[in-house]
PANU-404624 format. One record per residue (C-alpha): residue number from 1; x, y, z; residue in one letter. Coordinates in steps of 0.25 Angstrom, whole numbers. Example, Ala and Ser with C-alpha at 12.3 -4.5 7.8 and 13.67 -1.06 7.14 Angstrom:
! PANU-404624
<site><drenro>1</drenro><u>49</u><v>-18</v><w>31</w><gufi>a</gufi></site>
<site><drenro>2</drenro><u>55</u><v>-4</v><w>29</w><gufi>s</gufi></site>
! end
This chain:
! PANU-404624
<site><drenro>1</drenro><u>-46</u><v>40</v><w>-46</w><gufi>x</gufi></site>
<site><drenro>2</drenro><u>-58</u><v>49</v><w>-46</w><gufi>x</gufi></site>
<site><drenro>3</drenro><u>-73</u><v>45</v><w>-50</w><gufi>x</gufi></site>
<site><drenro>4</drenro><u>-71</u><v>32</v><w>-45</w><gufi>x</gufi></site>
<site><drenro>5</drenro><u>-70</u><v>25</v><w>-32</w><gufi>x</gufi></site>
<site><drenro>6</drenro><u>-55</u><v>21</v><w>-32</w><gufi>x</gufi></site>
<site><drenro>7</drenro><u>-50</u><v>9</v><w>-28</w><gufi>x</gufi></site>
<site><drenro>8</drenro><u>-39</u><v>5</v><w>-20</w><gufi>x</gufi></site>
<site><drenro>9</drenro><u>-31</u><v>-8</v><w>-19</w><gufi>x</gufi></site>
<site><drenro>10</drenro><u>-23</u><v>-10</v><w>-5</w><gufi>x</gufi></site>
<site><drenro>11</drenro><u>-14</u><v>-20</v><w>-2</w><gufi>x</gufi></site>
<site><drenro>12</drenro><u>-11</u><v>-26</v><w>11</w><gufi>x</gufi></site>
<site><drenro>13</drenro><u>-24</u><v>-21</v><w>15</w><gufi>x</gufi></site>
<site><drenro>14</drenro><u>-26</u><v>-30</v><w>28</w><gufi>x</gufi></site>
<site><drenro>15</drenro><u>-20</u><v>-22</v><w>38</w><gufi>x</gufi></site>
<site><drenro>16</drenro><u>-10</u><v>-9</v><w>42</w><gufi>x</gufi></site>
<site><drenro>17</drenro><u>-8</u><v>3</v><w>31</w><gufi>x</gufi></site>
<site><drenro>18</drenro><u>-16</u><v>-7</v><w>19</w><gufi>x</gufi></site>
<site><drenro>19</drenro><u>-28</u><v>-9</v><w>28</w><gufi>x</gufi></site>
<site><drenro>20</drenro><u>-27</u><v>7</v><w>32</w><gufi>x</gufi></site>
<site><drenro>21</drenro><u>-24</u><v>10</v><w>16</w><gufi>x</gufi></site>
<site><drenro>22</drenro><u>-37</u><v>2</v><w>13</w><gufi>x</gufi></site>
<site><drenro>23</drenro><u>-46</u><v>8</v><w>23</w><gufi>x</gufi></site>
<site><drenro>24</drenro><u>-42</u><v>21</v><w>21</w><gufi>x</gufi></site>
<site><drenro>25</drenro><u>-44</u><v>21</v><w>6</w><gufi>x</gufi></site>
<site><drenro>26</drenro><u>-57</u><v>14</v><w>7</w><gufi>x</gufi></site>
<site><drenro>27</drenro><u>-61</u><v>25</v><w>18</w><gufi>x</gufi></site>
<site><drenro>28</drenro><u>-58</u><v>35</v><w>6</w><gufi>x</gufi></site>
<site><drenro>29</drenro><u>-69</u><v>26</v><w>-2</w><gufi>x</gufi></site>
<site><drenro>30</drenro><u>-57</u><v>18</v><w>-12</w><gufi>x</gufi></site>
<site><drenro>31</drenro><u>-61</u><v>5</v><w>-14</w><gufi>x</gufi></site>
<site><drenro>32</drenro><u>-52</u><v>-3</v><w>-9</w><gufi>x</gufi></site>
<site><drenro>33</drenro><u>-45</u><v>-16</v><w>-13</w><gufi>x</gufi></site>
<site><drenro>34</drenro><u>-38</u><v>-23</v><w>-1</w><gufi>x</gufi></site>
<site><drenro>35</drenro><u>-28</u><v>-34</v><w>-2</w><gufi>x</gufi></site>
<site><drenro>36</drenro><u>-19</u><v>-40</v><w>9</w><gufi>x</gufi></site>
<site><drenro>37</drenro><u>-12</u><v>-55</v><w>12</w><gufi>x</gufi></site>
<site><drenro>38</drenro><u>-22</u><v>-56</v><w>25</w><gufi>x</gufi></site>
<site><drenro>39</drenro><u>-37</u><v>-60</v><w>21</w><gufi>x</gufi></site>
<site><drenro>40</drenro><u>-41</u><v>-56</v><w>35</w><gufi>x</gufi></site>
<site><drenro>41</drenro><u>-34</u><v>-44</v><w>35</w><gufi>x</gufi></site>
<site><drenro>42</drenro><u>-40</u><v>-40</v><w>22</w><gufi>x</gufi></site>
<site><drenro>43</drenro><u>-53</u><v>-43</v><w>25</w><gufi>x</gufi></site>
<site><drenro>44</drenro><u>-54</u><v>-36</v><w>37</w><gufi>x</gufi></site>
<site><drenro>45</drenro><u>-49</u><v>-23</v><w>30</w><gufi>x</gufi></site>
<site><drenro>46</drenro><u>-61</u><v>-27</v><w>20</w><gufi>x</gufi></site>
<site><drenro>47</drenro><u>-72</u><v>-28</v><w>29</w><gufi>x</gufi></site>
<site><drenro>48</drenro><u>-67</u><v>-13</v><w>35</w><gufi>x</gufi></site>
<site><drenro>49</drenro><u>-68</u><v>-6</v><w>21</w><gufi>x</gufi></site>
<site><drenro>50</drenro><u>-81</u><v>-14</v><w>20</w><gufi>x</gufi></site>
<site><drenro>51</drenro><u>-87</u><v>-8</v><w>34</w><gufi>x</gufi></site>
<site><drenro>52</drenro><u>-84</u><v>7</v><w>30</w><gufi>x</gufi></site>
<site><drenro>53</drenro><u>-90</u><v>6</v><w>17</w><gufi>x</gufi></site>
<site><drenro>54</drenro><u>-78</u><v>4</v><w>9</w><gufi>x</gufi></site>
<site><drenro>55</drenro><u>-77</u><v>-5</v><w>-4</w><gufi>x</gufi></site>
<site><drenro>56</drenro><u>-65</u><v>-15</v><w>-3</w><gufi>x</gufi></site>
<site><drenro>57</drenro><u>-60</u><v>-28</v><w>-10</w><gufi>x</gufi></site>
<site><drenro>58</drenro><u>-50</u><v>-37</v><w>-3</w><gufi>x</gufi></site>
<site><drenro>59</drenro><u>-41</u><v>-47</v><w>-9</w><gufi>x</gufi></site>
<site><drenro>60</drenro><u>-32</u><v>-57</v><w>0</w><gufi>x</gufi></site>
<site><drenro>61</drenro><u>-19</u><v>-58</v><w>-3</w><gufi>x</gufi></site>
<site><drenro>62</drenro><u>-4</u><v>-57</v><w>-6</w><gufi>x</gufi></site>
<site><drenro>63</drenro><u>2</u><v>-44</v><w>-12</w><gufi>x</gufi></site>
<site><drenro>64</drenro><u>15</u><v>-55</v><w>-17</w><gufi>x</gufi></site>
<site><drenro>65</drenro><u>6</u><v>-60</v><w>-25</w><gufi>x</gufi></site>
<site><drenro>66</drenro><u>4</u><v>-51</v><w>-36</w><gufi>x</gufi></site>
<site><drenro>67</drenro><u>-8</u><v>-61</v><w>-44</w><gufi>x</gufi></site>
<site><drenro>68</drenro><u>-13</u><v>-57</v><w>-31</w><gufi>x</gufi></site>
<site><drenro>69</drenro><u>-13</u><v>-44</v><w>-32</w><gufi>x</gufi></site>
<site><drenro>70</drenro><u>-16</u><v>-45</v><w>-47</w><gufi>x</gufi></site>
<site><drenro>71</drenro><u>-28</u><v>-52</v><w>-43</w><gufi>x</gufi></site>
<site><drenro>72</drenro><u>-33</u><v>-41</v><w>-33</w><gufi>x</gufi></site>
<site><drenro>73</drenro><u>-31</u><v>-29</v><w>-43</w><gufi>x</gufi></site>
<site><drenro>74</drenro><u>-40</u><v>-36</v><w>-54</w><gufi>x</gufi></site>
<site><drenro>75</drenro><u>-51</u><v>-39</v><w>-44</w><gufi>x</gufi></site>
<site><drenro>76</drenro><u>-51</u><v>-25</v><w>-40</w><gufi>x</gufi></site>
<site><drenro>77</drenro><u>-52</u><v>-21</v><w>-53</w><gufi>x</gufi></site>
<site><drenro>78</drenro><u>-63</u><v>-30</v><w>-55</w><gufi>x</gufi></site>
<site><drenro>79</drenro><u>-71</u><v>-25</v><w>-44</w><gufi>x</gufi></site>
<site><drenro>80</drenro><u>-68</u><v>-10</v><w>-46</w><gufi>x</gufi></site>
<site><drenro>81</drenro><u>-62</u><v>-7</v><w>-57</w><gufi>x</gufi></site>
<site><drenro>82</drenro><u>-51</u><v>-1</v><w>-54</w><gufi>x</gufi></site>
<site><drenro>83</drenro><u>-39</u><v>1</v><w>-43</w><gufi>x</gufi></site>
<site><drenro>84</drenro><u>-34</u><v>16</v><w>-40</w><gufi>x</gufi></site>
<site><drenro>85</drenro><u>-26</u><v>14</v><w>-30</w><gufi>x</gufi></site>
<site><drenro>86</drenro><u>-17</u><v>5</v><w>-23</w><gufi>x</gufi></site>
<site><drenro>87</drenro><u>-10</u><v>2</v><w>-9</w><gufi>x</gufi></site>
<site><drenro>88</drenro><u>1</u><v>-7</v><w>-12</w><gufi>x</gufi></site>
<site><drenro>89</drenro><u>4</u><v>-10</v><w>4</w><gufi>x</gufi></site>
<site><drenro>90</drenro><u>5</u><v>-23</v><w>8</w><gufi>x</gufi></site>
<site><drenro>91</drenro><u>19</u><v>-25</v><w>15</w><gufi>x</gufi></site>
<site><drenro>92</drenro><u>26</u><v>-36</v><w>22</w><gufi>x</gufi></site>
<site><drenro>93</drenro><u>36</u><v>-31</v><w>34</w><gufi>x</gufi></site>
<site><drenro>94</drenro><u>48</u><v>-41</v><w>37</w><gufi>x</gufi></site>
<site><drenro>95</drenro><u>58</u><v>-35</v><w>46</w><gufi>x</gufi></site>
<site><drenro>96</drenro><u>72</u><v>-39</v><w>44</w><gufi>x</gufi></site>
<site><drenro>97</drenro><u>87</u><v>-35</v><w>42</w><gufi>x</gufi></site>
<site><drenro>98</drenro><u>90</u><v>-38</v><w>26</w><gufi>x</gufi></site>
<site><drenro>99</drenro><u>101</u><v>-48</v><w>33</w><gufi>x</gufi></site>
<site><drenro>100</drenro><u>89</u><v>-56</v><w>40</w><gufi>x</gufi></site>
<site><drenro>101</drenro><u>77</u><v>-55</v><w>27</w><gufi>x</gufi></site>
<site><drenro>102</drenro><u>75</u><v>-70</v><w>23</w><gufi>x</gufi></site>
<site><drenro>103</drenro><u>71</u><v>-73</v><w>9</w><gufi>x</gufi></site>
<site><drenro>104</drenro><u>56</u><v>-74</v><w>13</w><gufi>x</gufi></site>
<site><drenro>105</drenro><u>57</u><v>-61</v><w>19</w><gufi>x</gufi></site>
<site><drenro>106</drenro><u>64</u><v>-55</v><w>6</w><gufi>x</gufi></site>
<site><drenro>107</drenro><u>52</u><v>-62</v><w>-2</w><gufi>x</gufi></site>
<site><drenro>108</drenro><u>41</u><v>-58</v><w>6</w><gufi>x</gufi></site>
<site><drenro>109</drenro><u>45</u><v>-43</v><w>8</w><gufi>x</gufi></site>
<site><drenro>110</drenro><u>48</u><v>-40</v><w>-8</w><gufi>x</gufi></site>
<site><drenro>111</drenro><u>35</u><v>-50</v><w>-11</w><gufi>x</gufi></site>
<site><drenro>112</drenro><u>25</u><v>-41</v><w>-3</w><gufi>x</gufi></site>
<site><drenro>113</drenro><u>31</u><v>-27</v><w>-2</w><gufi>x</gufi></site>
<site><drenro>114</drenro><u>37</u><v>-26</v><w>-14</w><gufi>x</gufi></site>
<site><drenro>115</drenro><u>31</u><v>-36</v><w>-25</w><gufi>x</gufi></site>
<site><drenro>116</drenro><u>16</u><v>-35</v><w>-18</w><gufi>x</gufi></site>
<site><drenro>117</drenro><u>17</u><v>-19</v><w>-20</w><gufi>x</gufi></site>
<site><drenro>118</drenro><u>22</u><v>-20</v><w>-34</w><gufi>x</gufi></site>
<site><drenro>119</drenro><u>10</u><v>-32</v><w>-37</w><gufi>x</gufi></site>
<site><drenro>120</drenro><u>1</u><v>-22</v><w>-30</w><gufi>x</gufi></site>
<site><drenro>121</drenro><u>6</u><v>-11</v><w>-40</w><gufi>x</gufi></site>
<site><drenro>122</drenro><u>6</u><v>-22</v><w>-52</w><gufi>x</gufi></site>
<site><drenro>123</drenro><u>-9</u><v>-26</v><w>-50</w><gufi>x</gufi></site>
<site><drenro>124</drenro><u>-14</u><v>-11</v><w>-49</w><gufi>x</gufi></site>
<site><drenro>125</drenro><u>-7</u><v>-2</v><w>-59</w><gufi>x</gufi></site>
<site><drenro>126</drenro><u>-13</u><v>-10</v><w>-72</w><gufi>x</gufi></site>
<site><drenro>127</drenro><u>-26</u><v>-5</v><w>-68</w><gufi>x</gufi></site>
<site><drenro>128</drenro><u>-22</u><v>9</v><w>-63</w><gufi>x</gufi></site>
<site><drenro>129</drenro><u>-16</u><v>12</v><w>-75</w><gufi>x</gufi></site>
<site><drenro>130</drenro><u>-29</u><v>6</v><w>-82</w><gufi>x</gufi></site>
<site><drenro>131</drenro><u>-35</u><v>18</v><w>-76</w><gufi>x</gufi></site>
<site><drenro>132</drenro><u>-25</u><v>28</v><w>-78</w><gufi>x</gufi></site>
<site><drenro>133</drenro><u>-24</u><v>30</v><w>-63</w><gufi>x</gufi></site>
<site><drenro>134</drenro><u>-22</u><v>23</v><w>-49</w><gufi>x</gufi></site>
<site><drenro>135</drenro><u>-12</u><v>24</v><w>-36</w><gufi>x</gufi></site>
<site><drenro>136</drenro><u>-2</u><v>15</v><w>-29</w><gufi>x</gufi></site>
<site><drenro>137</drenro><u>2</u><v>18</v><w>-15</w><gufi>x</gufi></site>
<site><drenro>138</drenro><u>12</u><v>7</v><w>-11</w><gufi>x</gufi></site>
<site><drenro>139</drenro><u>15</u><v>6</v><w>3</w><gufi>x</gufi></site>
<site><drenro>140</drenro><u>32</u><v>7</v><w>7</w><gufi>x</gufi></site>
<site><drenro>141</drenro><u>37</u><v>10</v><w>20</w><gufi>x</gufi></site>
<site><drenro>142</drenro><u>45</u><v>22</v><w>27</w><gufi>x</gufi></site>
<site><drenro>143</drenro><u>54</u><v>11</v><w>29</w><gufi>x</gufi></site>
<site><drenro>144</drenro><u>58</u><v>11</v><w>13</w><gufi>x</gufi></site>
<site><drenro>145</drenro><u>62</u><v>27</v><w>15</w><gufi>x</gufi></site>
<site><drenro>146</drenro><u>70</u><v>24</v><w>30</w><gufi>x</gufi></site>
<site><drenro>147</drenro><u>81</u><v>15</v><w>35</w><gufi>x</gufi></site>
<site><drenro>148</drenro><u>75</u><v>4</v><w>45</w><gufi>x</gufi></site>
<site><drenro>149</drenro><u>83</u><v>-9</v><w>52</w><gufi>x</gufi></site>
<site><drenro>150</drenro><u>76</u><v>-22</v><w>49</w><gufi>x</gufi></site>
<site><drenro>151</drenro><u>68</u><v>-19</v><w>39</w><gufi>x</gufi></site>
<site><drenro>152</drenro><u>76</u><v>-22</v><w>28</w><gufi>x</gufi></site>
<site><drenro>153</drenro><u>68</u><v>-29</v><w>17</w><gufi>x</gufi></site>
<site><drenro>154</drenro><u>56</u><v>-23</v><w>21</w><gufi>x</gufi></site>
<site><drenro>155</drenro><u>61</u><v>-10</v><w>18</w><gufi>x</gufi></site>
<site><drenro>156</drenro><u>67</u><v>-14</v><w>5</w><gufi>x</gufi></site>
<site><drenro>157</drenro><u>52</u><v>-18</v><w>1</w><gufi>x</gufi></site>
<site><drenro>158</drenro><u>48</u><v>-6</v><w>6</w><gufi>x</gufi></site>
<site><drenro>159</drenro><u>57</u><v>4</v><w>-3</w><gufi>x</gufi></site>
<site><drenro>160</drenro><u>57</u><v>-5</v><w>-13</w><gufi>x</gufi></site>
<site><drenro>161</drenro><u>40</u><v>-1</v><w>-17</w><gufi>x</gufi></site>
<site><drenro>162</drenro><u>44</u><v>13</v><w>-16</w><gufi>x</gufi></site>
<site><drenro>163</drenro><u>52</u><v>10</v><w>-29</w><gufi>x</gufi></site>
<site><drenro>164</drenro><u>41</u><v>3</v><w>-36</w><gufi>x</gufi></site>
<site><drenro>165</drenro><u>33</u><v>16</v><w>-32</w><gufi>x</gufi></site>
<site><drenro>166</drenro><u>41</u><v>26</v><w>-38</w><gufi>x</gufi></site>
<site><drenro>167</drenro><u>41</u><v>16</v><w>-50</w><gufi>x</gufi></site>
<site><drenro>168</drenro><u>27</u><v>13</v><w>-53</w><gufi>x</gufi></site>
<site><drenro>169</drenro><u>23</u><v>28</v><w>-51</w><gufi>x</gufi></site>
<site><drenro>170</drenro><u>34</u><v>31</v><w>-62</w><gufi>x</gufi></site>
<site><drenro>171</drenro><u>28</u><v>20</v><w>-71</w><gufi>x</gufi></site>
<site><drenro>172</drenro><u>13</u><v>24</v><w>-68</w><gufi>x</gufi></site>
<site><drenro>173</drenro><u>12</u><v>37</v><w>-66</w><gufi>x</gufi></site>
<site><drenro>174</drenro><u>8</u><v>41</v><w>-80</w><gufi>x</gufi></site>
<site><drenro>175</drenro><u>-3</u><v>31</v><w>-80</w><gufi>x</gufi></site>
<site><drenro>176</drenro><u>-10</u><v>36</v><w>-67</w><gufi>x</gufi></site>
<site><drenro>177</drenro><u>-4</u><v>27</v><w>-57</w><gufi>x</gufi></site>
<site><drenro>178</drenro><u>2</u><v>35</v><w>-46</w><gufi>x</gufi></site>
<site><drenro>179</drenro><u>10</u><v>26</v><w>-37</w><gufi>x</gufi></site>
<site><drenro>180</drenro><u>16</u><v>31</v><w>-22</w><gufi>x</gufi></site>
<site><drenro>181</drenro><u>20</u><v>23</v><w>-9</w><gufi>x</gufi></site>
<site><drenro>182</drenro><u>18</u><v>26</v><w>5</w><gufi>x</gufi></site>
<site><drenro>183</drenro><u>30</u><v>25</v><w>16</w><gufi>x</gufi></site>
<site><drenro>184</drenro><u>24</u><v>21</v><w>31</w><gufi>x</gufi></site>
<site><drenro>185</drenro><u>29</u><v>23</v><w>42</w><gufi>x</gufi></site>
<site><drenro>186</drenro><u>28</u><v>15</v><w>53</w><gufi>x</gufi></site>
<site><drenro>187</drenro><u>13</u><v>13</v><w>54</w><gufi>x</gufi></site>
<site><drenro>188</drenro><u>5</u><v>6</v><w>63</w><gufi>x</gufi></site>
<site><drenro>189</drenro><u>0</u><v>-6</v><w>55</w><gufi>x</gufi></site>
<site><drenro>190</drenro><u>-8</u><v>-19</v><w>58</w><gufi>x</gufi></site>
<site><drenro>191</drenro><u>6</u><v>-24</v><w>57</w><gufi>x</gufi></site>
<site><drenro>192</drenro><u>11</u><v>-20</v><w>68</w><gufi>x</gufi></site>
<site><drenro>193</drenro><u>-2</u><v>-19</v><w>77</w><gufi>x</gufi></site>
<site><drenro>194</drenro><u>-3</u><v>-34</v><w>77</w><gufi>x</gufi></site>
<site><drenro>195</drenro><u>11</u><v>-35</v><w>79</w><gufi>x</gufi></site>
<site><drenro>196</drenro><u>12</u><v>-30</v><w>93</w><gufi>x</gufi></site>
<site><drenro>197</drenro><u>-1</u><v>-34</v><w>96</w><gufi>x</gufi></site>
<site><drenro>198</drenro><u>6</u><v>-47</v><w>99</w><gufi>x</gufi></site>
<site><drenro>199</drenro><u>15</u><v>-40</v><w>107</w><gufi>x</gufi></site>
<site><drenro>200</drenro><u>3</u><v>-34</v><w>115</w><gufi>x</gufi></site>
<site><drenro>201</drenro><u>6</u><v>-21</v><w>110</w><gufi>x</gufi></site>
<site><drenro>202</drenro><u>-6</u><v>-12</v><w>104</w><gufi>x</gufi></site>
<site><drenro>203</drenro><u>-9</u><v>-1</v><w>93</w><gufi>x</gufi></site>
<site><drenro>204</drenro><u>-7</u><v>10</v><w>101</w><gufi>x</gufi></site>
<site><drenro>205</drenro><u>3</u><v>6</v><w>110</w><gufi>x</gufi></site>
<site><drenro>206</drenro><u>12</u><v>3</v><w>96</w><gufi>x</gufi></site>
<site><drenro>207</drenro><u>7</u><v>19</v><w>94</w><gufi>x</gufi></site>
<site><drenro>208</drenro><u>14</u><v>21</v><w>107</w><gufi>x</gufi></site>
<site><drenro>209</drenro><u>27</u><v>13</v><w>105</w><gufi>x</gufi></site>
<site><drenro>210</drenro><u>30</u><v>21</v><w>91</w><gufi>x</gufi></site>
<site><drenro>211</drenro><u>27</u><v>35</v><w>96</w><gufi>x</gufi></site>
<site><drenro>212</drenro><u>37</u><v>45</v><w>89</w><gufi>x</gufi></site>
<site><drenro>213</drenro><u>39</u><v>37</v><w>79</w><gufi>x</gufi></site>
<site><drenro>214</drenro><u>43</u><v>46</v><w>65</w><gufi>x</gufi></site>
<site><drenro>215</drenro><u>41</u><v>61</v><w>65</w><gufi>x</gufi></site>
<site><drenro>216</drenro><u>27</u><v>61</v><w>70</w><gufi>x</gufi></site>
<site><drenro>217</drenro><u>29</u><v>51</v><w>83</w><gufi>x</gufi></site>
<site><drenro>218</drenro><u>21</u><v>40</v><w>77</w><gufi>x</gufi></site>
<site><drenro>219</drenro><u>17</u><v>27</v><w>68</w><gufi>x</gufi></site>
<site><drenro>220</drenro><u>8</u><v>30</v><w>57</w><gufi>x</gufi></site>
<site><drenro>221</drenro><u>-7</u><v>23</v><w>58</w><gufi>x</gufi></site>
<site><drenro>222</drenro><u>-9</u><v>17</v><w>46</w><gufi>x</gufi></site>
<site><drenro>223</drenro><u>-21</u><v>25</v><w>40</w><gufi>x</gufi></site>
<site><drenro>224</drenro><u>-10</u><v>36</v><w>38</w><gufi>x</gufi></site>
<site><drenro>225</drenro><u>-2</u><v>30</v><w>29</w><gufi>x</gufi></site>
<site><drenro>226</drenro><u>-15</u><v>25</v><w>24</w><gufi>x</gufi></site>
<site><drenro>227</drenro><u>-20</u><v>41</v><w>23</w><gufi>x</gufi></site>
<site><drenro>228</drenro><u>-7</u><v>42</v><w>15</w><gufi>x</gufi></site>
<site><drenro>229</drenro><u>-10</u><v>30</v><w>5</w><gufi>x</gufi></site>
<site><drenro>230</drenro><u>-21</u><v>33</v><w>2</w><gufi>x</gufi></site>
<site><drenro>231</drenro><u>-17</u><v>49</v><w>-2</w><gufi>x</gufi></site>
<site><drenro>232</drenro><u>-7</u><v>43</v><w>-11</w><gufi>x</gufi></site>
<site><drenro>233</drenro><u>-18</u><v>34</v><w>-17</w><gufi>x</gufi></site>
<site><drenro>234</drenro><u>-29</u><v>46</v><w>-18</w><gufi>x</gufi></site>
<site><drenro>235</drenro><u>-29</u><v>56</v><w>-27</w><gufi>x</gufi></site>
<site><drenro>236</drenro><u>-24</u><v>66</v><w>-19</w><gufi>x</gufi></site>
<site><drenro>237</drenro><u>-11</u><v>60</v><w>-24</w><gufi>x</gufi></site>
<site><drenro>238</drenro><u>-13</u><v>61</v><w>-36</w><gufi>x</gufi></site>
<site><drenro>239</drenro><u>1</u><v>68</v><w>-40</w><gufi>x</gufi></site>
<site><drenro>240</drenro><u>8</u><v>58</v><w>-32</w><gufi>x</gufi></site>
<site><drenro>241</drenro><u>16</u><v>48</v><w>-37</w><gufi>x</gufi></site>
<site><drenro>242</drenro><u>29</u><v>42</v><w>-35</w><gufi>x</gufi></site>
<site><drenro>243</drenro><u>30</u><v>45</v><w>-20</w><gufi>x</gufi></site>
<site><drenro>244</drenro><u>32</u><v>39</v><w>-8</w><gufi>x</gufi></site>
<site><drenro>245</drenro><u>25</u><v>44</v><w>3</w><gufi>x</gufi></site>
<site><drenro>246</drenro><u>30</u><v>43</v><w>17</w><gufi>x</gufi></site>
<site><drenro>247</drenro><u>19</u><v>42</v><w>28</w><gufi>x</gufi></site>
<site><drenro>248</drenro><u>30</u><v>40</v><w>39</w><gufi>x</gufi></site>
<site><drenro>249</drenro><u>29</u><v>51</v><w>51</w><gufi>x</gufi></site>
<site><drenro>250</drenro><u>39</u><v>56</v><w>47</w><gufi>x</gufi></site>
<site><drenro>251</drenro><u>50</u><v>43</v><w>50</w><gufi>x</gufi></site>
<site><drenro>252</drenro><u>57</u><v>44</v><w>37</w><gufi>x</gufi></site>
<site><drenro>253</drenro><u>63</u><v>59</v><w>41</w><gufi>x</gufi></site>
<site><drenro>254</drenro><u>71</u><v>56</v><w>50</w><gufi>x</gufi></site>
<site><drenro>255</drenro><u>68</u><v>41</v><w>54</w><gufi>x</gufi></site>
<site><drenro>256</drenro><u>65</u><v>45</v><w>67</w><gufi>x</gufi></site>
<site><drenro>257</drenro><u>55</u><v>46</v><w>78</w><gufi>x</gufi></site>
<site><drenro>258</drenro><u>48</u><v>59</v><w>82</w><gufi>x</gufi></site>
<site><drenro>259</drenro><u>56</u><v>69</v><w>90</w><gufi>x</gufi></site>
<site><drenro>260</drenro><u>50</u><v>71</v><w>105</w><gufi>x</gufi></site>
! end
């Protein structure tokens, strides 16, 4: 990826760790492709790349759909080239026993979370292996590595990418194409901000409310998973393939909150 401005594509762009994952590889000076199923979202996230100096594409729409995301890759291609990296993140969260998951919830869970990232994967890698080189971060969860209640299709989807991880880097690592997958913690997304903001509840008192959280006492912000993204995407990495890495605070060693 050296001699050339890489470029990046990063799904699920509009808001939490895709919106963080996008700013913080265009601050690096990738050019950077965004998608995500919110127009609003996506072009807000646009217009931020666009006001640090940053060169961005956006494209509207659905990782389910993989013409979709087919359609985005050639575009991109068309525009610049060529794609170096990917951030294969956009993800549904449905909460749930398996005893109470509906049929929709089965089909929107594997549609997005598991067939969006493998469309994602599909629409890149041609390319990359065009080039003889490129990198694939897929986005997982700590909660694929760890036991938790009412989460039970979600985490399925979850460990189910770590799978395809370990088997695109097996099938691509010859050609260049180093493929690897972060594990979040609990992180403090967009998501959850707009949720209790309904409740009256704000940013900083949610910071409040999950101190001593893991081994370091608190939720992640989502530039650090974002820092680790984008080192796995870099070539800093550029030995590491294959691996999962774990941005959790430490919550996947024993499971539990910091000792006071």
């Amino acid at each position: 990826m050296s001699g050339h401005r890489p470029v990046a594509l990063v799904t699920g762009a509009g808001s939490g760790i895709g919106k963080a994952c996008a700013l913080r590889f265009a601050g690096a000076g990738v050019r950077t492709a965004i998608t995500d199923i919110s127009p609003d979202a996506l072009n807000a996230v646009a217009e931020l790349i666009t006001a640090a100096g940053g060169d961005v594409l956006s494209f509207a729409g659905d990782v389910a759909d993989e013409a979709s995301l087919a359609h985005v890759a050639q575009h991109v291609l068309a525009a610049w080239g060529c794609i170096d990296m990917l951030v294969a993140n956009a993800g549904v969260q449905i909460a749930g026993t398996l005893l109470e998951a509906t049929e929709d919830d089965w089909e929107r869970i594997l549609s997005v979370n598991l067939k969006g990232v493998a469309y994602s994967c599909k629409a890149v890698i041609p390319a990359m292996v065009q080039q003889g080189a490129g990198a694939i971060v897929i986005i997982s969860s700590v909660n694929a590595l760890v036991g938790s209640a009412n989460m039970a299709i979600y985490d399925m989807s979850k460990a189910a990418v770590l799978a395809l991880t370990r088997t695109l880097a097996t099938e691509y690592g010859t050609r260049g194409v180093r493929v690897n997958a972060v594990c979040p913690g609990n992180t403090l997304t967009d998501f959850h901000i707009n949720k209790m903001a309904q409740k009256g509840i704000s940013a900083q008192q949610i910071r409040d409310m999950t101190k001593g959280y893991a081994l370091l006492g608190r939720i992640a912000e989502p530039v650090e998973i974002a820092n680790a993204v984008y080192f796995l995407a870099s070539d800093e990495a550029s030995f590491i393939t294959g691996h999962t890495l774990v941005v959790d605070g430490g919550f996947s060693v024993t499971g539990r909150a910091s000792q006071t």
